[in-house]
C-alpha positions in Angstrom: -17.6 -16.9 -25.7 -19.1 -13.5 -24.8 -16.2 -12.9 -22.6 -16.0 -9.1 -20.6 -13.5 -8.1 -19.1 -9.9 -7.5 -18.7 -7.9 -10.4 -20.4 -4.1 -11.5 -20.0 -2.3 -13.4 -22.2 1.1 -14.8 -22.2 2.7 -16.1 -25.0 -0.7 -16.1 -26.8 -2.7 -18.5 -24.3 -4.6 -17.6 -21.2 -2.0 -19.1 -18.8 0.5 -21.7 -19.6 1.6 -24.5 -18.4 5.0 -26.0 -17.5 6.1 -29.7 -16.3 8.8 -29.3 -13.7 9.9 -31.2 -11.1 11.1 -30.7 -7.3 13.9 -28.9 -7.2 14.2 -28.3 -10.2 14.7 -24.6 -11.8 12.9 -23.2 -14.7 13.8 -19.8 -16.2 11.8 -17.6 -17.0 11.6 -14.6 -19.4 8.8 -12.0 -18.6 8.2 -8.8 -20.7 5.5 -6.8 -20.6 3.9 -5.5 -23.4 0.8 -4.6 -22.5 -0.3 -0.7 -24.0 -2.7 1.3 -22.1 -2.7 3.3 -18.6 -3.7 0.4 -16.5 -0.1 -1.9 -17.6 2.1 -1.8 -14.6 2.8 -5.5 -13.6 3.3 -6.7 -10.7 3.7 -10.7 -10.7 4.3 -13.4 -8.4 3.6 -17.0 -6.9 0.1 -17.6 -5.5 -1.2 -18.1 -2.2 0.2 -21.1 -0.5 2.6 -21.5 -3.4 4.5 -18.7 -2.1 5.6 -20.7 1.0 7.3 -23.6 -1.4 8.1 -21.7 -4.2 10.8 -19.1 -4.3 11.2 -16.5 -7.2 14.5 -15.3 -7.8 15.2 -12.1 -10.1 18.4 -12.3 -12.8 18.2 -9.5 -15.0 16.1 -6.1 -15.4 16.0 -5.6 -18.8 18.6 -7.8 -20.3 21.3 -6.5 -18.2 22.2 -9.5 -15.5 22.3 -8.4 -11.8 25.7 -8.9 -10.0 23.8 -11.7 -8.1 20.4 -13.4 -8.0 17.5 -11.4 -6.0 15.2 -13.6 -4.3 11.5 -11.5 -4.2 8.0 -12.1 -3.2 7.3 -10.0 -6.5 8.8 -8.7 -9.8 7.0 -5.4 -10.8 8.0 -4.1 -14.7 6.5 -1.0 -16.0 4.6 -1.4 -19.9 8.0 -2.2 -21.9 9.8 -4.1 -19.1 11.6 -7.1 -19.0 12.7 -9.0 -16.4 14.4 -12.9 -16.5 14.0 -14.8 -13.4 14.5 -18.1 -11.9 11.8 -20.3 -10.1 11.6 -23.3 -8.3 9.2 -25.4 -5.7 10.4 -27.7 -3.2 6.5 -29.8 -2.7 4.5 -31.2 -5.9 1.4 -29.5 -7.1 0.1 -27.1 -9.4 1.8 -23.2 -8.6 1.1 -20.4 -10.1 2.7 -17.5 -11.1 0.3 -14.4 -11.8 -0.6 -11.0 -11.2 -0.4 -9.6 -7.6 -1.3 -6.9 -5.6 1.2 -7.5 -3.0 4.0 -5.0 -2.1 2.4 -2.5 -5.1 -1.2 -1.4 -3.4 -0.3 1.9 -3.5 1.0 2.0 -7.1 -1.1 3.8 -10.0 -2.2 2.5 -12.9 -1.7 -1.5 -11.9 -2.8 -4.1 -14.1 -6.3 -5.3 -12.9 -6.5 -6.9 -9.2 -7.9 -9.6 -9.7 -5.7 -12.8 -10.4 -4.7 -13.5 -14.2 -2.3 -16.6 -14.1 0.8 -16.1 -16.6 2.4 -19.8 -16.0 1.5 -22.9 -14.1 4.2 -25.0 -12.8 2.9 -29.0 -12.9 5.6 -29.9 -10.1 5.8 -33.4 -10.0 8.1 -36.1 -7.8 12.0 -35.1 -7.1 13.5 -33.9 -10.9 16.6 -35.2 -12.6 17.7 -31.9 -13.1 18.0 -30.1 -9.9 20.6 -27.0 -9.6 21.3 -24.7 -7.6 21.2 -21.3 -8.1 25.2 -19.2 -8.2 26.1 -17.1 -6.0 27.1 -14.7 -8.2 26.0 -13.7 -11.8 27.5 -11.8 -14.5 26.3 -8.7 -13.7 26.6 -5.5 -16.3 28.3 -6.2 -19.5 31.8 -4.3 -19.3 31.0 -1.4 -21.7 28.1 -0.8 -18.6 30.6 0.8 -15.7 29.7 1.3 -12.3 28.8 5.1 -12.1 27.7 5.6 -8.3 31.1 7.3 -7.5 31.6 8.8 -11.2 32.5 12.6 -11.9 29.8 14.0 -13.5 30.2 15.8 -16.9 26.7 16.7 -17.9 23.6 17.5 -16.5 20.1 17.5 -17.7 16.4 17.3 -16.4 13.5 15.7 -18.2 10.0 16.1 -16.8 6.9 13.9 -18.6 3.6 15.1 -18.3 2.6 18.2 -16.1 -0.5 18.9 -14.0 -3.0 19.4 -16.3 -2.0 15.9 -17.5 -0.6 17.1 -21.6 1.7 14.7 -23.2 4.5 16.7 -23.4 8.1 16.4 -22.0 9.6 19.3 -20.8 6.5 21.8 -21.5 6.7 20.7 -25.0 5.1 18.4 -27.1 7.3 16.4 -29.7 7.8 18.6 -33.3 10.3 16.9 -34.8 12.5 18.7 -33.4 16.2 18.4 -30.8 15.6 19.8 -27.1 18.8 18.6 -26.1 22.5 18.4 -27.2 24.9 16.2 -25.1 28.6 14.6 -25.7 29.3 11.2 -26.4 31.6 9.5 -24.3 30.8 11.2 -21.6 29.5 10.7 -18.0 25.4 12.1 -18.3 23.4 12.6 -15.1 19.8 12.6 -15.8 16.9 13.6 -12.8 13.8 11.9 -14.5 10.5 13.6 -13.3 6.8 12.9 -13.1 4.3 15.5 -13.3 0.5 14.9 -13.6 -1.7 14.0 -10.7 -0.5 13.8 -7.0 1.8 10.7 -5.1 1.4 7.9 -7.5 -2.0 8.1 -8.6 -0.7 8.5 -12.5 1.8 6.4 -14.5 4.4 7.2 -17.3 7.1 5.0 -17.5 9.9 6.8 -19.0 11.9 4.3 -22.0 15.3 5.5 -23.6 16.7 4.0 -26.6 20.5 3.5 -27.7 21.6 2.7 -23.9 20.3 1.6 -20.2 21.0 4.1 -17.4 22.0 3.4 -14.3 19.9 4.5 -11.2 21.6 7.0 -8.8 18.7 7.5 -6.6 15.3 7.4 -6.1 12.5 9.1 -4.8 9.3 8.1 -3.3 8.0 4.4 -4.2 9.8 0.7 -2.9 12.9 -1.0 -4.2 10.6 -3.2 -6.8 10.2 -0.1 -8.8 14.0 0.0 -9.6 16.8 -0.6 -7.4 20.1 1.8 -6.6 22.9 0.2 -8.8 20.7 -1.4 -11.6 20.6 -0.7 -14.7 17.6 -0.6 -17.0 15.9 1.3 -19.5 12.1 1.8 -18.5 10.9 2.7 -15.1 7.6 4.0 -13.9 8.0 7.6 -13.3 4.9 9.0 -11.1 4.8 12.4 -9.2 6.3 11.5 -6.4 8.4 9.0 -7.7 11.6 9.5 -9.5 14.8 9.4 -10.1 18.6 10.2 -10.8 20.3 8.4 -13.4 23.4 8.0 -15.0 24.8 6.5 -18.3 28.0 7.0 -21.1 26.6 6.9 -24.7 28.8 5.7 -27.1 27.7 7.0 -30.5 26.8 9.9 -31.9 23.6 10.6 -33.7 19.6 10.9 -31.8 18.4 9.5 -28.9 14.8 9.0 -28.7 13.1 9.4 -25.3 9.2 8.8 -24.7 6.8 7.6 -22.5 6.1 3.7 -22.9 2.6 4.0 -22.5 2.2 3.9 -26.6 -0.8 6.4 -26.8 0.8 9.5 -24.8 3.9 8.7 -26.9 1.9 9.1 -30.5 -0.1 12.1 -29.0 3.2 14.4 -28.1 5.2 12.6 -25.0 8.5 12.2 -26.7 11.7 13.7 -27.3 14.7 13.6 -29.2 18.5 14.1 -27.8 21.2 14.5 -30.3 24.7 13.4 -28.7 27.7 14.5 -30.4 31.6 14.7 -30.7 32.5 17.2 -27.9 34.5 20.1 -29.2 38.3 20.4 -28.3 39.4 22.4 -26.0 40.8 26.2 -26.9 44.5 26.7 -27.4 46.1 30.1 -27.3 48.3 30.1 -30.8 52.3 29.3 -29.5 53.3 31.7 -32.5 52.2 35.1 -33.7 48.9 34.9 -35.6 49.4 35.8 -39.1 46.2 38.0 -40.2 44.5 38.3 -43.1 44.9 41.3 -45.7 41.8 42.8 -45.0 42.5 42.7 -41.6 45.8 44.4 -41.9 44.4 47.2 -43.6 41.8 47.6 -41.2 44.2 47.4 -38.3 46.8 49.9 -40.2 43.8 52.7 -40.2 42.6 52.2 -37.1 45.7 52.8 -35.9 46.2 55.9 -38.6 43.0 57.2 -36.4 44.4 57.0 -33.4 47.7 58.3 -34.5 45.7 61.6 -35.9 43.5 62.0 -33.1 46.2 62.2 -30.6 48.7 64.7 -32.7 45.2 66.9 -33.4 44.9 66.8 -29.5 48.9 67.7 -28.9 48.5 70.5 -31.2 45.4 72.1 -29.6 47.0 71.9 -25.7 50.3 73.7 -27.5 48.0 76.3 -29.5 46.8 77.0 -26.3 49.6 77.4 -24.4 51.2 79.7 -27.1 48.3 82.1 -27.0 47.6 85.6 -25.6 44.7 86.6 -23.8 43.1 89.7 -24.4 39.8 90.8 -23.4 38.3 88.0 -22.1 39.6 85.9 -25.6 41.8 83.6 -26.6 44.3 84.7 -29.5 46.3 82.3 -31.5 49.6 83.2 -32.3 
């Protein structure tokens, strides 16, 4: 009652709770759906849990990682999704919550203070210890590794700029296509920031149909997204960003936006329309066979030509043939 404040819930309830015992792992499937421009969450063990608990991460955004990540922190942008493994070796009560570790510098971070997401009721050694693999599945086969991949299209998408409109690419959405790309083919996208200065102000750029894989990055840590992953939301800021690649598959619109839901309804979105790519030109292995209108028009043209040039012959013979009297020029 009469609660102020910032308030995080997870799975509907201020903090769960989950029975486990030592050495035994729990999985766990965080997404973040928080909508505002404080959402970035960065989530961990607390305290002294940190020292007997280890966090490891599995997937970004559905798409398994080629092995697990063991990290102090998981940080997801509003709209990401991450599915990770825990596990504590002493009995207690640990807690996984918000953290400011390893993101202090990052804009628009869900409040500072601690907000627990789940507690972990560790009890006495478990029956159903594992251990972790070695390796996971990694991308799904239809998701090829692009690092070293010939590039066949290019394209730039900026969100924001410094005045802070929601617009992408100096527009606001209208309906309309900004961009026409090829399916099947290999896209290399540079993903840009542009409001405010170093990471002071957050939009986390979202693509449908497809996740991208990142090329490179700019400015910020590894927990924003790491080379090699793929994913489809990551925080773009203005001095952090990336290059990405993917291969889309169909044919039809693409929408792009900004994932925090309120720049996305007031203009930051786009739409790219990916299509069959035309064949290549042939030059015709047999004589072309033209139209009658066009022979007609070719047959006078060349009727001109034929005139002008006899009317020309004609004049240089007049010429010749003449007399010159007084300055004049007779023709015989």
């Amino acid at each position: 009652h009469n609660f102020t404040g910032r308030l995080l819930l997870a799975s509907g309830e201020v903090g769960t709770f989950l029975a486990l015992g030592t050495g035994e792992l729990a999985r766990l499937k965080i997404v973040n759906a928080m909508s505002g421009t404080a959402t970035m969450l960065n989530f961990g063990f607390w305290g002294p849990s940190a020292s007997v608990c280890t966090l490891h991460v599995l997937a970004y955004d559905g798409v398994y990682l080629h092995a697990p990540r063991r990290q102090r922190s998981v940080l997801l942008p509003p709209g990401g999704k991450a599915d990770v493994a825990v596990s504590c070796s002493a009995p207690g009560q640990h807690t996984v919550g918000t953290l400011t570790i390893g993101a202090e510098d990052v804009g628009g971070l869900f409040d500072t203070e601690l907000h627990p997401i789940v507690s972990l009721e560790v009890t006495g050694p478990g029956g159903r210890t594992a251990k972790l693999p070695d390796a996971l599945f990694g991308p799904p086969p239809y998701y090829a590794d692009l690092l070293q991949a010939q590039v066949d299209q290019r394209h730039s998408i900026l969100f924001s700029n410094e005045a802070g409109d929601n617009i992408v690419g100096g527009w606001p959405y209208n309906g309309s296509v900004s961009h026409v790309a090829h399916r099947n083919t290999v896209q290399e996208w540079s993903l840009y920031g542009g409001e405010g200065v170093g990471m002071e102000k957050l939009h986390p750029y979202h693509q449908h149909m497809v996740h991208f894989q990142i090329i490179s990055r700019s400015g910020g840590s590894e927990l924003m997204a790491a080379v090699g992953d793929y994913r489809d939301t990551v925080p773009l800021y203005k001095d952090v960003n990336y290059t990405v690649r993917f291969v889309v598959p169909f044919t039809g619109p693409m929408m792009v936006h900004c994932h925090i839901l309120k720049h996305q309804d007031m203009g930051m979105m786009t739409v790219v329309n990916f299509t069959d790519a035309l064949p290549p030109v042939r030059l015709a292995s047999r004589p072309l066979h033209l139209a009658p209108l066009a022979r007609v028009l070719l047959a006078l043209c060349m009727l001109l030509v034929a005139a002008a040039l006899c009317s020309c012959f004609e004049g240089r013979r007049s010429v010749r043939d003449g007399c010159c009297h007084n300055n004049y020029v007779r023709v015989a």
